[in-house]
N, C-alpha and C positions, 0 to 999 in steps of 0.2 A: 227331181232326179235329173241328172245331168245325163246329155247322150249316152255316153258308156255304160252308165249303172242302168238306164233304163232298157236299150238292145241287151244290158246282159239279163235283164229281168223279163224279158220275151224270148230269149232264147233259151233260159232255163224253165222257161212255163212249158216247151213244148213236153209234149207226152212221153213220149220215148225216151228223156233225155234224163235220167234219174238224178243225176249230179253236173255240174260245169265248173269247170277249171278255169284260175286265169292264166293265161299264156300257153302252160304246157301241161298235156296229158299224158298219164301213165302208159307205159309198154301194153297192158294186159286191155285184151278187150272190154268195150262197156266206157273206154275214158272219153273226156268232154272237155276241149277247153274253146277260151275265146280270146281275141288278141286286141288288141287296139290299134292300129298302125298308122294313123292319123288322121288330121282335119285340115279342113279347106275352107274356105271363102269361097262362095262361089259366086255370092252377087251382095250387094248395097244396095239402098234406098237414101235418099236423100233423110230423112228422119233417124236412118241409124240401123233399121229394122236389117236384118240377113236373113240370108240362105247360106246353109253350109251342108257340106257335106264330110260325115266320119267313115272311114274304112276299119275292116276288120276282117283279121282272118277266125274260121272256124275251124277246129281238131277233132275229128273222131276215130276211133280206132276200135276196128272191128275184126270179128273172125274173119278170115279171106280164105279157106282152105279149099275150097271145090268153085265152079262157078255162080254155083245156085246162092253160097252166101255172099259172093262179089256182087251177084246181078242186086240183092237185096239190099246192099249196103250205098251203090246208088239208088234206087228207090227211097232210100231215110234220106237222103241229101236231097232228090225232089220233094219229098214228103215237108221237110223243115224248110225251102224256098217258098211255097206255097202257104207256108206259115208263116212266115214273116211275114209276106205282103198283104195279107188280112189285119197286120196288126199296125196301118199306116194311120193316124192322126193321133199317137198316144203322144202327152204331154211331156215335157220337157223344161225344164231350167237350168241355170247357170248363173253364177255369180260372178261379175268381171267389176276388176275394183270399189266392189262396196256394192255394187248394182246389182237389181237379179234382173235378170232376163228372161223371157217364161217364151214359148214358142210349143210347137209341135212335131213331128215326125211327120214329113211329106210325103213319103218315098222310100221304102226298103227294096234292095234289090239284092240277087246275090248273081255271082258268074264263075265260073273254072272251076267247078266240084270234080278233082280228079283224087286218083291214087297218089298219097306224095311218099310212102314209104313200105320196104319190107322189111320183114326180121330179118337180122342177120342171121340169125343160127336155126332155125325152122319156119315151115309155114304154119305150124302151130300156135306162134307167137301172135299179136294181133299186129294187122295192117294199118297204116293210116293214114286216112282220105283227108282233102282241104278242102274248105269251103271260101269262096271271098264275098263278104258281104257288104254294101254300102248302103248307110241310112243318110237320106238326105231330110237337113230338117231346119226351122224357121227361127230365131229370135230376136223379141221386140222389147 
């Protein structure tokens, strides 16, 4: 599995997460997506081997109507941080002109779990929160 298919096969193992979306998630509470937003180089070895690093936004959108289900709704965005980073050495591949490349997950992290949006027309609609996540990972 290549970066992408494999962070979204850990981010869809988590518990809570019934379903996940790519890109973009429904209005209605319960929805799940994940984004891709690029890859990086971040270092060479003379033999070829890398270190890269892929970015990703996370979507969830929950009830927000009193504070008790806001305080809860960050709690699931630390909940799923802390899932990720337990899930650091999963394998990895990639094919680049004919070649496969096979490597690891070094490093999951995520940062800026905020509120990114309200209903227009009620607070009954669902809210929804961002997640940014970065998996930094190896191929040889």
């Amino acid at each position: 599995m290549n970066i992408i298919e494999r962070v979204r096969e850990i981010v869809s193992g988590f518990p809570k997460i019934a379903e996940l979306h790519q890109d973009i998630t429904g209005s209605s509470p319960g929805g799940f997506a994940l984004a891709s937003v690029g890859d990086v180089l971040l270092s060479e070895d003379v033999i070829g081997g890398q270190t890269r690093q892929h970015s990703f936004l996370f979507y969830a959108v929950f009830s927000g109507i009193n504070d008790f289900e806001r305080i809860a709704n960050s709690g699931f965005l630390v909940e799923l941080a802390l899932w990720l980073e337990a899930h650091e050495g999963e394998a990895v591949d990639m094919t680049v002109n004919g070649r496969t490349l096979t490597g690891e997950i070094t490093r999951i992290r995520t940062a800026n779990g905020m509120l990114l949006a309200l209903p227009q027309d009620s607070m009954f609609g669902g809210v929804q929160y961002q997640l940014q996540i970065t998996a930094e990972y190896t191929l040889e």
